[in-house]
C-alpha positions as semicolon CSV with decimal commas, in nm:
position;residue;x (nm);y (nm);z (nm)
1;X;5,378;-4,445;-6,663
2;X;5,490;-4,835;-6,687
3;X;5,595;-4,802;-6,314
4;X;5,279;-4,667;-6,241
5;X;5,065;-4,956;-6,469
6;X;5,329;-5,216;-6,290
7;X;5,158;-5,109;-5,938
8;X;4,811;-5,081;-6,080
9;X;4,792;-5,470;-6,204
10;X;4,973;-5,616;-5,853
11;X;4,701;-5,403;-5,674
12;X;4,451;-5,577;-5,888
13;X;4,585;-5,883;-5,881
14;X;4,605;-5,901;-5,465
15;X;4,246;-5,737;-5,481
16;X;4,111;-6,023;-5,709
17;X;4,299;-6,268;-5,502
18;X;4,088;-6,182;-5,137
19;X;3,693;-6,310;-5,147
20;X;3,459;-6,091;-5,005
21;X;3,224;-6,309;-4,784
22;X;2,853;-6,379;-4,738
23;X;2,658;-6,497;-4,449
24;X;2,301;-6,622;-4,575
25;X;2,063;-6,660;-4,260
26;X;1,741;-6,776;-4,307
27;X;1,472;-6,605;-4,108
28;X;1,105;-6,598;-4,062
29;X;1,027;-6,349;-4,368
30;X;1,301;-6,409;-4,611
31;X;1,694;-6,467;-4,602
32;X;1,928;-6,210;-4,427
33;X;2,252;-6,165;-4,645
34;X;2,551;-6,004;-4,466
35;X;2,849;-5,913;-4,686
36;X;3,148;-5,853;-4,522
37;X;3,439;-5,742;-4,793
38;X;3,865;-5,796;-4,777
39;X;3,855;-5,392;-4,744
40;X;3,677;-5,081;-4,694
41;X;3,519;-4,960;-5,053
42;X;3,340;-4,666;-5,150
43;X;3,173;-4,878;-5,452
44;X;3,054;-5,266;-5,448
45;X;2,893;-5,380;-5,748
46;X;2,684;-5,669;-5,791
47;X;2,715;-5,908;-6,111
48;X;2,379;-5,896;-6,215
49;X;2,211;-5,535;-6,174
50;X;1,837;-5,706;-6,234
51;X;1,693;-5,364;-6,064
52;X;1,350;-5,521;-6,109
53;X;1,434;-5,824;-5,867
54;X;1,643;-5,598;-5,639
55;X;1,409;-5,332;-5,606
56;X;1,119;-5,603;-5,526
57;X;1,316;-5,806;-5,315
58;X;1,636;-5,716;-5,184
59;X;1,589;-5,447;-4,828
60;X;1,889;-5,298;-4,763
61;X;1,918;-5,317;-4,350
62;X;2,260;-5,152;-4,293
63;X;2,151;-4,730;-4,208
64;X;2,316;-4,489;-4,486
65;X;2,376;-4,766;-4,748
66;X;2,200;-4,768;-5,079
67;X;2,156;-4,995;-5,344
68;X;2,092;-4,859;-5,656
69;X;2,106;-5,053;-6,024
70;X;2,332;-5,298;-5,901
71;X;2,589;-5,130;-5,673
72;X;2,626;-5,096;-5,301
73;X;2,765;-4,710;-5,146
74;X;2,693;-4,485;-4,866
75;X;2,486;-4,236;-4,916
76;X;2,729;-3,961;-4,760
77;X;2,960;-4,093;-4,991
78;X;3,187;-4,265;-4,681
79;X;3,347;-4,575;-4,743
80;X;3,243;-4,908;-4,558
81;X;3,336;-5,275;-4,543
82;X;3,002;-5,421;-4,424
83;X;2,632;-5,439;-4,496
84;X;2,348;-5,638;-4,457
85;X;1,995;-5,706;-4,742
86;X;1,703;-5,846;-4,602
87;X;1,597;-6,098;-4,932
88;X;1,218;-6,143;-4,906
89;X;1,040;-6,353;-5,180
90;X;0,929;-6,235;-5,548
91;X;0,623;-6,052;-5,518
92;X;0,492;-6,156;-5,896
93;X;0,658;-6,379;-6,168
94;X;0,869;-6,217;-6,438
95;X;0,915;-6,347;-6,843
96;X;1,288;-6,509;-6,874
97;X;1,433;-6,375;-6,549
98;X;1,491;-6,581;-6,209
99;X;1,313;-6,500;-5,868
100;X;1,554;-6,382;-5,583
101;X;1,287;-6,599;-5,370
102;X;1,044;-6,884;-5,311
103;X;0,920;-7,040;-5,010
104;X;0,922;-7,411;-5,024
105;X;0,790;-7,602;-4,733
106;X;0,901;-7,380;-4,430
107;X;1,230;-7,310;-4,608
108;X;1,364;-7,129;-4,949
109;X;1,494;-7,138;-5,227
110;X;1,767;-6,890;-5,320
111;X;1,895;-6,763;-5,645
112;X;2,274;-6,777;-5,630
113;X;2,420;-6,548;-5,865
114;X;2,252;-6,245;-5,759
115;X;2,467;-6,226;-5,472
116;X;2,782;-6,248;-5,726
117;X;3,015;-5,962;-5,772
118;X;3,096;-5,805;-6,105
119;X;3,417;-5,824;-6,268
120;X;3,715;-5,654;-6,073
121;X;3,535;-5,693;-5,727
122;X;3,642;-5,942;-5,534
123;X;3,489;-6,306;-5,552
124;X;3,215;-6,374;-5,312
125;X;3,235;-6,696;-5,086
126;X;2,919;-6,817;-4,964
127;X;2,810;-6,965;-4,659
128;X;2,441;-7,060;-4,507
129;X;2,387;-7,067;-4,137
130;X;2,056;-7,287;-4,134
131;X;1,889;-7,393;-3,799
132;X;1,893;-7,754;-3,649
133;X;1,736;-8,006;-3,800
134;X;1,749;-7,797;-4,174
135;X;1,939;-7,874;-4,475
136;X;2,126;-7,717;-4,771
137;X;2,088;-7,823;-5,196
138;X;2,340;-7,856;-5,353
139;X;2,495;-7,984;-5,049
140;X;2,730;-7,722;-4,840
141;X;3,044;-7,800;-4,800
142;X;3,254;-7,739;-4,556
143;X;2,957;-7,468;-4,444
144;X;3,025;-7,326;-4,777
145;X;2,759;-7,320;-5,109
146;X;2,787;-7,229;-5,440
147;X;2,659;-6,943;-5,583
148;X;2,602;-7,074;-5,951
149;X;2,247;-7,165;-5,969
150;X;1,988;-7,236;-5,694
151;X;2,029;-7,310;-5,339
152;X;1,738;-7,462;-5,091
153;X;1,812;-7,390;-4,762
154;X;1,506;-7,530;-4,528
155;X;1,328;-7,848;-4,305
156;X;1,547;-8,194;-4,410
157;X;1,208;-8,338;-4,447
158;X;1,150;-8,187;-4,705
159;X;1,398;-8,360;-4,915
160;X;1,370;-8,675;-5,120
161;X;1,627;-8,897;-5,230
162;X;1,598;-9,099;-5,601
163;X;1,737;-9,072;-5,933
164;X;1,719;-8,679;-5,842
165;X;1,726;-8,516;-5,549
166;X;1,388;-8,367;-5,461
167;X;1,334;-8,109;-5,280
168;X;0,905;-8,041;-5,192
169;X;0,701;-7,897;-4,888
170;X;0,437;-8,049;-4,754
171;X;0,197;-7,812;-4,932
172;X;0,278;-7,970;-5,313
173;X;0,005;-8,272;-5,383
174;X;0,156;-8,633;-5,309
175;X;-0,009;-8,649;-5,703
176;X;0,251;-8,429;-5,826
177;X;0,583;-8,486;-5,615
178;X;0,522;-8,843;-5,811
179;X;0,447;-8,769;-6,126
180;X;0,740;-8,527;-6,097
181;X;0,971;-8,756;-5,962
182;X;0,846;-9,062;-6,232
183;X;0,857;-8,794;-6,539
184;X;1,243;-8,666;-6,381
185;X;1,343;-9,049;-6,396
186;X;1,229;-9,127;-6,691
187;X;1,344;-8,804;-6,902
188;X;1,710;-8,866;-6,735
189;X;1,707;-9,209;-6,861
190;X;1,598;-9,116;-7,234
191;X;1,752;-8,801;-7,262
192;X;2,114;-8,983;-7,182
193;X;2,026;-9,278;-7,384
194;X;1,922;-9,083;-7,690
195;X;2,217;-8,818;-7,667
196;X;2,475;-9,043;-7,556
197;X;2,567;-8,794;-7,276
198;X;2,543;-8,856;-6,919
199;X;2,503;-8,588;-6,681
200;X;2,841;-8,522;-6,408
201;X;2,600;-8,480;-6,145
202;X;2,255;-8,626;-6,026
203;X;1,987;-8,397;-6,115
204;X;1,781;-8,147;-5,824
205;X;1,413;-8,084;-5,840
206;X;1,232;-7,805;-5,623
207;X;0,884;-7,809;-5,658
208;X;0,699;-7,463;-5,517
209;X;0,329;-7,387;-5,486
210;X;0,317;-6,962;-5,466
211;X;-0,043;-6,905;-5,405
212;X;-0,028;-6,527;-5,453
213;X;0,077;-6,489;-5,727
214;X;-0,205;-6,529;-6,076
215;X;-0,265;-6,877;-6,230
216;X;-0,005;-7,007;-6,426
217;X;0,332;-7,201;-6,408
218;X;0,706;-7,138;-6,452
219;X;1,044;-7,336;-6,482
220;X;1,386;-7,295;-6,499
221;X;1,727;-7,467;-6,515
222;X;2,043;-7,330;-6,267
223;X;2,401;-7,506;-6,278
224;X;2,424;-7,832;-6,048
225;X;2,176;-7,935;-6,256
226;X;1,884;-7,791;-6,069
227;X;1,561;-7,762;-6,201
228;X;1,308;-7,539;-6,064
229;X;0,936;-7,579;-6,139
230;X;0,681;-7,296;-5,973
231;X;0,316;-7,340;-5,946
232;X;0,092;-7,029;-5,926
233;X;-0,282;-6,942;-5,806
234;X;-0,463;-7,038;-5,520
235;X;-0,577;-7,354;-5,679
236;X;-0,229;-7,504;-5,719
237;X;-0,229;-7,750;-5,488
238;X;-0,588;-7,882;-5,628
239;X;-0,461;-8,099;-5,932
240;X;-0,599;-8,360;-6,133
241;X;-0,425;-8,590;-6,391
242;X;-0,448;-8,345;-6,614
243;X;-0,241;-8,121;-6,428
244;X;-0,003;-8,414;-6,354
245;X;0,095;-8,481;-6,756
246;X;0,156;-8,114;-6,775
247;X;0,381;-8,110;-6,520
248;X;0,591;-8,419;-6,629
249;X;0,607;-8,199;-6,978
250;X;0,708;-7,919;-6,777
251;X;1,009;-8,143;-6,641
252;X;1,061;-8,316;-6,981
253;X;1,138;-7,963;-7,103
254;X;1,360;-7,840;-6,790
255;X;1,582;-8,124;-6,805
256;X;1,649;-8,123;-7,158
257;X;1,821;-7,806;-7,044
258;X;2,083;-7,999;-6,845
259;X;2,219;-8,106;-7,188
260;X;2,161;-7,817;-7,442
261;X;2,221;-7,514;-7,177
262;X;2,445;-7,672;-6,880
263;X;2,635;-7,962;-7,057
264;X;2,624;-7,796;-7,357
265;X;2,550;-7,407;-7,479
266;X;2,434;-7,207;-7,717
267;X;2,782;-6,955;-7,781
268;X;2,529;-6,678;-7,794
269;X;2,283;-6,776;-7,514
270;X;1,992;-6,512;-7,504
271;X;2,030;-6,378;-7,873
272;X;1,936;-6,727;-7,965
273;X;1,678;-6,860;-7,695
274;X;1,497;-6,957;-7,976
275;X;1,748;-7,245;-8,029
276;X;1,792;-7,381;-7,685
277;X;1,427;-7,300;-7,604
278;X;1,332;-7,474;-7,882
279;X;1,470;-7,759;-7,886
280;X;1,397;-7,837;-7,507
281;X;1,006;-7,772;-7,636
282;X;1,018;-8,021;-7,902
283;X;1,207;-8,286;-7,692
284;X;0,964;-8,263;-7,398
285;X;0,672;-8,326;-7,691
286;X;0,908;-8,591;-7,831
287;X;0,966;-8,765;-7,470
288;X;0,616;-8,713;-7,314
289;X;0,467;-8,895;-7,614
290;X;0,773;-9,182;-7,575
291;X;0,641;-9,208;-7,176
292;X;0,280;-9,169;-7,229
293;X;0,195;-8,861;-7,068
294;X;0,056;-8,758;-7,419
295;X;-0,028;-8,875;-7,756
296;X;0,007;-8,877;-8,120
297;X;-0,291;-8,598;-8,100
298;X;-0,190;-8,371;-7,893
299;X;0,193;-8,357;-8,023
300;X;-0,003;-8,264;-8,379
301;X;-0,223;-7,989;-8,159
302;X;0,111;-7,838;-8,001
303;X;0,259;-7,776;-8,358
304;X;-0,065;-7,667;-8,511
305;X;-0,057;-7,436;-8,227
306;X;0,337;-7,339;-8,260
307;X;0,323;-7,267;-8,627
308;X;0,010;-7,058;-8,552
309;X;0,177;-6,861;-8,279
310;X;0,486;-6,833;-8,439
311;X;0,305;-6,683;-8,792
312;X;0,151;-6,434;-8,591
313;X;0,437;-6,272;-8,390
314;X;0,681;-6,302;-8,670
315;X;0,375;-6,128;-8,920
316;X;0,594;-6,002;-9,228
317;X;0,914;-6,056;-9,052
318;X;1,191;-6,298;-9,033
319;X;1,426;-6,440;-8,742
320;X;1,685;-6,352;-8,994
321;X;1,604;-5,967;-8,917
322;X;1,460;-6,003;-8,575
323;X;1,502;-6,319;-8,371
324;X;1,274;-6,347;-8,135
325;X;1,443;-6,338;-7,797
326;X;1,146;-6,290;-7,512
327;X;0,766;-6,439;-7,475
328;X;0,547;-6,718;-7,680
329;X;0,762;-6,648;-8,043
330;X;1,068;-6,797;-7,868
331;X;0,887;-7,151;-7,798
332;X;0,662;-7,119;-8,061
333;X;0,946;-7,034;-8,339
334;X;1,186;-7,248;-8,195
335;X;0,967;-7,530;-8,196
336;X;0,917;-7,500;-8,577
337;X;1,258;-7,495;-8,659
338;X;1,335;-7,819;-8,480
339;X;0,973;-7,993;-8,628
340;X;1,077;-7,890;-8,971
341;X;1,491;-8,024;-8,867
342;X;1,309;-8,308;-8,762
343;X;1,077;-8,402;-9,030
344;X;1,352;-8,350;-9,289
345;X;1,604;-8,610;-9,083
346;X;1,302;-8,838;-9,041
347;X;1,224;-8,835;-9,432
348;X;1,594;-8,839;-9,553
349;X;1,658;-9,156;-9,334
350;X;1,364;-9,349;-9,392
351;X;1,242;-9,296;-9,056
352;X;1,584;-9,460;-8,921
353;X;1,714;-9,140;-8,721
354;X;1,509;-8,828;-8,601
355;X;1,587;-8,486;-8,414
356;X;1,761;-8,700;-8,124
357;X;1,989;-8,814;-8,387
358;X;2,073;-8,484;-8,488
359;X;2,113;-8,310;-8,146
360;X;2,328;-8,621;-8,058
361;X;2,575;-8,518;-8,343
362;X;2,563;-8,128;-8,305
363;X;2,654;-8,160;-7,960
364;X;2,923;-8,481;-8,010
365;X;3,073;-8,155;-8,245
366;X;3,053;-7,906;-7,995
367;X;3,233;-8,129;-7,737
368;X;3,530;-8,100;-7,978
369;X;3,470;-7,700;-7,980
370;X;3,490;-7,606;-7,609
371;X;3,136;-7,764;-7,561
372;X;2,928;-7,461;-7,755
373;X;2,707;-7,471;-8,057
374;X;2,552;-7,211;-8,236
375;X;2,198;-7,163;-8,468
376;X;2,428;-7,139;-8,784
377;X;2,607;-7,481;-8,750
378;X;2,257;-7,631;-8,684
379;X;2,042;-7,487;-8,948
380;X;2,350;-7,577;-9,178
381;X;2,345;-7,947;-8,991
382;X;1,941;-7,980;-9,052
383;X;1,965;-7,943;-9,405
384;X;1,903;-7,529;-9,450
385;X;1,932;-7,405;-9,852
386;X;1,931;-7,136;-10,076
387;X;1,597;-7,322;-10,259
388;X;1,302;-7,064;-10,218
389;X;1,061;-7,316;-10,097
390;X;1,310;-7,527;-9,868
391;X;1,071;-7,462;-9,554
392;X;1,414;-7,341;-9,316
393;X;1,434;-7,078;-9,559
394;X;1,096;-6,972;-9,571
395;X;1,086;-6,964;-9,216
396;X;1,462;-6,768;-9,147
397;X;1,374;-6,519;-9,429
398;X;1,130;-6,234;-9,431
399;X;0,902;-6,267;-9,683
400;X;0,526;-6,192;-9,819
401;X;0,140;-6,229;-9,690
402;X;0,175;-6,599;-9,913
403;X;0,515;-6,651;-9,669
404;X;0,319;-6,855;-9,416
405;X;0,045;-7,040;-9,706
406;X;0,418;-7,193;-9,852
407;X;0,585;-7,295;-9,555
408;X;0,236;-7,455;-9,478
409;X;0,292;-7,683;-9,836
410;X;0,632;-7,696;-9,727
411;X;0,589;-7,894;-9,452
412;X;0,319;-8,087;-9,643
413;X;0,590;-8,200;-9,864
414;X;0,806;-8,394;-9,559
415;X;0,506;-8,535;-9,461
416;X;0,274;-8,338;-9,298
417;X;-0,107;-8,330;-9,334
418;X;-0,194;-7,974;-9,231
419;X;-0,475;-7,771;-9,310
420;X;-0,632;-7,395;-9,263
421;X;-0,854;-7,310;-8,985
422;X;-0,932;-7,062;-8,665
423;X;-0,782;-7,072;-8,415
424;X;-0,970;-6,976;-8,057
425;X;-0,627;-6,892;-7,870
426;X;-0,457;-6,653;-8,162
427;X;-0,806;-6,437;-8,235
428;X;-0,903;-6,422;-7,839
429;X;-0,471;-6,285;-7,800
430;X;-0,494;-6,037;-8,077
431;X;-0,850;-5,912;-7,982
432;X;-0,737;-5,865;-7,641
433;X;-0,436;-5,732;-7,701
434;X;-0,608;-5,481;-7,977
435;X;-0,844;-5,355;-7,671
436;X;-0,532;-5,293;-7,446
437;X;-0,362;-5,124;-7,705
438;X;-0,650;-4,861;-7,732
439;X;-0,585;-4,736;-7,349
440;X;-0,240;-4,872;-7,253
441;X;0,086;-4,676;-7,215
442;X;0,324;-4,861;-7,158
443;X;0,342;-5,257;-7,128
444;X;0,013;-5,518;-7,126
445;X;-0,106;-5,893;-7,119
446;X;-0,299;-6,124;-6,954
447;X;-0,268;-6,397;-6,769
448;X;-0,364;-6,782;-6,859
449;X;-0,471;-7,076;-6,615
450;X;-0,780;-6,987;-6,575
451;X;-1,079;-7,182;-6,811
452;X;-1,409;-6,943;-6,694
453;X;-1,205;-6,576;-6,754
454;X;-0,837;-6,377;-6,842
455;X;-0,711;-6,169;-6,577
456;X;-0,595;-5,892;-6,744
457;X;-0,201;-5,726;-6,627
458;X;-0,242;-5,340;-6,646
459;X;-0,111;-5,288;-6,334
460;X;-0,155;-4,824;-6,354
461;X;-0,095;-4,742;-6,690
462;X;-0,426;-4,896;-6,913
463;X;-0,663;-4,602;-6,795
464;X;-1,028;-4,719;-6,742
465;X;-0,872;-5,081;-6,696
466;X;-0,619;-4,983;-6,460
467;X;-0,638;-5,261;-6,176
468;X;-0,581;-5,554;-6,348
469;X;-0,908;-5,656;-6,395
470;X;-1,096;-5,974;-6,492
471;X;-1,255;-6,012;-6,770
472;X;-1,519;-6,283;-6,962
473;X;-1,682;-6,136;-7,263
474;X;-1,607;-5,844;-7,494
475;X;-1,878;-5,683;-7,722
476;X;-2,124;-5,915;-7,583
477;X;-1,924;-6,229;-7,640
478;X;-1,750;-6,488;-7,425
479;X;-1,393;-6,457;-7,512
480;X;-1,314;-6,778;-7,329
481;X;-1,580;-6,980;-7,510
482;X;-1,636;-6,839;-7,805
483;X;-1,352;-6,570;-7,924
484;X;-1,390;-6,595;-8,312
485;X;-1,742;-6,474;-8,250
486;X;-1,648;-6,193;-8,032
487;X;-1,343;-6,108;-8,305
488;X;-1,602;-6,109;-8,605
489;X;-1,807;-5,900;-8,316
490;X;-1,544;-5,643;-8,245
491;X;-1,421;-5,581;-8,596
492;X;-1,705;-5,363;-8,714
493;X;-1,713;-5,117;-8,377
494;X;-1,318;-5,044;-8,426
495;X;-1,398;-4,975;-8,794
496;X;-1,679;-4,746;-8,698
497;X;-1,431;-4,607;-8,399
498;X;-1,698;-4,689;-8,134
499;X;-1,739;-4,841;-7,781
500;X;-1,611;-5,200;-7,682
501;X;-1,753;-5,266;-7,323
502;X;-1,567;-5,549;-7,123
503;X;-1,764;-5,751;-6,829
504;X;-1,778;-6,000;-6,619
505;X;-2,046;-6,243;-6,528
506;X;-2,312;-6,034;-6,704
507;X;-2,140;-5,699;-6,523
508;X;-1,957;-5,410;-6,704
509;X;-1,605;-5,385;-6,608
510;X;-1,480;-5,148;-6,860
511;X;-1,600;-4,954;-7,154
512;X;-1,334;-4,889;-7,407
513;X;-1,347;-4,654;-7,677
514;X;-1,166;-4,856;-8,010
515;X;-0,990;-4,582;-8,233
516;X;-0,806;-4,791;-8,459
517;X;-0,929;-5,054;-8,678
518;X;-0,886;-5,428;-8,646
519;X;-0,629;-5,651;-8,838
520;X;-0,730;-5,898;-9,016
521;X;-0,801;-6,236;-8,856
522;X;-0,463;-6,431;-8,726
523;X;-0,366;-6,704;-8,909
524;X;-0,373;-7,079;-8,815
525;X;-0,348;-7,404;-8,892
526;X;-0,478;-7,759;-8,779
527;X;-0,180;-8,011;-8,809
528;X;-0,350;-8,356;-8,856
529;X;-0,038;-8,574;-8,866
530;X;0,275;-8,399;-8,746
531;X;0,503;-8,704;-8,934
């Protein structure tokens, strides 16, 4: 047996010691991937099985090999040391998970890791075989790339050289490729300022207008530091000012990654996105108000908002018992722990140090501890206590319908002038969301960006509004202009278990049948002066 377990560990060793290779080759329709492995196999298994993404976007081109959950084999069961994927772009955008795929500009840009094998396969080298006159970001070397975070492989013209490296087609607005590249300058120089951190390596921006795909936005960071910011709809490349200060908040919050996710990191990453999400949130409100892309006003509107959002996921429960790990509560929850942190430092110093202060030190500590942090060492750093009404508490504990009333005088307390209201966004969400419920099996939503209507995402499974449909008023009302009138509207059919009919522009799209009754009216809040 220990002859046997001596062979076993120098066959794994001189397995893990031989790279499997990758050709990426750009083509007309997507990104051919040939892997050619150190051996024949019967099994290769990717890193990340994402069998959404895969199944969307990856085309497996070599005849009799499958790819199924994450892992490469013959169908006949045969070994082989060669095979080829066709990677075409993401055909929609997904909550917290990175497209395979995006055209930018005549080129695209390529998620890494998803070429990455899993532990005990061989490593997987990279290389990109662009045509003349392209380029590759991060920069190949050697005809070799990374495979850590995003790669754009496309048209050198496309590229833009500053205090980050941007990368934008000819399709994105001259409107925004500035206000990006002003709002990327100007959060670098703040963020390293204010953390006393500067980044190891200039920062990447790739801007992307997808057209296809429903109105909307999306960002995310990748090692390098790259930044990624996606624009969706087929008005995307029609933006105002407006549009503009959003997007420099969308950057404000992406590079605020660079330190709390890339420099830095949370030591248990997705159970606590409401940490690292968090903070970037309030930081981007923090820095967009300190460049003047928004004001005092519309930072107190955000955390009016937040608290509201985050009282009506959480309903009777806690983060203690359920952190909330996907969609709005992340943000929204997150956002209210660092406000309260925040206001708390701000009150306690006289106004002398705020959160910046605070993330300064918790990440000076985690520099000295292998460069991770962790939601108990800053909950115990901003000041949380076993006091019933110390608002940290209120807010990590589960507790009563007068939970969210307290934590309301809570904040009051450090400073706060907050008071109860409606709130259009929370009733039109759970009125919608109460409709879906009454014909959808499985999951449901909607989608935002649009002012006049909500475009709703049933895809097959919501019966008579199967199709994704778009909607503008329900039981008679506009639900984009006036939803607490179409809530107070809907709340006596459900009782009465009768007929909700959904149109649009005066036509019925839908008539639903409401069996269950409504709850009662979300909660919100108007925050007046947010310090």
């Amino acid at each position: 047996m220990l002859a046997a377990a001596v062979v076993l560990a120098a066959a794994t060793n001189a397995w893990a010691a031989t790279a499997a290779r990758v050709e990426l080759k750009p083509t007309a329709t997507g990104v051919e991937a040939t892997f050619t492995l150190p051996a024949p196999v019967t099994r290769f298994t990717l890193q990340e099985a994402v069998e959404d993404v895969r199944g969307d976007t990856w085309h497996v081109q070599t005849p009799g090999v499958v790819l199924a959950e994450g892992a490469v084999s013959r169908a006949d069961g045969a070994s082989f040391a060669t095979f080829s994927v066709l990677v075409t772009p993401d055909s929609r955008a997904r909550d917290r998970r990175y497209p395979a795929l995006t055209a930018i500009g005549g080129g695209w840009q390529i998620y890494g890791p998803y070429f990455q094998a899993a532990e005990g396969q061989p490593p997987v080298e990279a290389s990109v075989a662009p045509p003349k006159g392209w380029a590759t970001v991060p920069a190949a070397k050697g005809g070799r790339v990374a495979l850590d975070g995003y790669v754009y492989v496309g048209p050198a013209t496309n590229l833009i050289s500053g205090s980050a490296t941007f990368v934008a087609g000819p399709e994105a607005p001259a409107v925004l490729r500035d206000g990006v590249a002003k709002a990327a300058s100007q959060a670098t120089a703040y963020y390293t300022q204010r953390l006393g951190v500067a980044l190891k390596a200039k920062p990447t921006v790739m801007i992307a207008l997808v057209p296809s795909f429903n109105p909307g936005w999306q960002g995310d960071t990748t090692a390098g530091p790259v930044a990624s910011l996606r624009f969706f709809g087929p008005k995307a490349d029609q933006m105002d000012a407006g549009d503009v200060d959003r997007a420099a908040h969308f950057v404000d919050h992406e590079f605020f990654h660079f330190w709390n996710s890339r420099t830095f990191r949370s030591r248990d990453g997705s159970k606590e996105a409401w940490l690292h999400e968090g903070m970037a949130e309030y930081a981007a409100l923090l820095t967009s108000r300190q460049a003047g892309t928004t004001t005092e006003a519309k930072v107190a509107e955000a955390l009016g908002e937040h608290l509201t959002g985050c009282a009506n996921s959480l309903k009777a429960k806690g983060m203690a018992i359920d952190p909330p790990r996907r969609g709005g509560a992340v943000y929204d929850c997150g956002v209210l722990v660092q406000w309260i942190a925040d206001l708390r430092v701000r009150k306690t110093s006289s106004g002398s140090r705020d959160a910046f202060d605070l993330w300064r030190e918790l990440f000076a500590e985690a520099g000295r501890h292998g460069d991770e942090y962790d939601g108990a060492g800053f909950l115990a750093r901003a000041g949380l206590s076993e006091q019933a009404d110390e608002p940290l508490r209120l807010l990590m504990q589960p507790g009563g319908p007068d939970r969210w009333p307290r934590l309301a005088d809570a904040l009051r307390g450090l400073g706060a002038k907050i008071t109860a209201t409606r709130s259009d966004e929370a009733e039109r969400d759970a009125l919608v969301m109460h409709v879906l419920g009454q014909v959808c099996k499985g999951s449901r939503g909607y989608y935002g960006g649009d002012p006049k209507a909500l475009k709703l995402d049933t895809e097959d499974h919501c019966g008579v509004l199967n199709g994704d449909p778009t909607i503008d008023t329900i039981a008679s009302h506009d639900i984009m202009t006036a939803p607490h009138a179409a809530f107070d509207a809907a709340g006596p059919i459900c009782a009465a278990q009768g007929e909700i009919i959904l149109s649009l522009k005066g036509k019925t799209v839908a008539t639903v049948t409401c069996k269950t009754p409504m709850s009662p009216r979300p909660l919100a809040w108007t925050v007046e002066r947010w310090r």
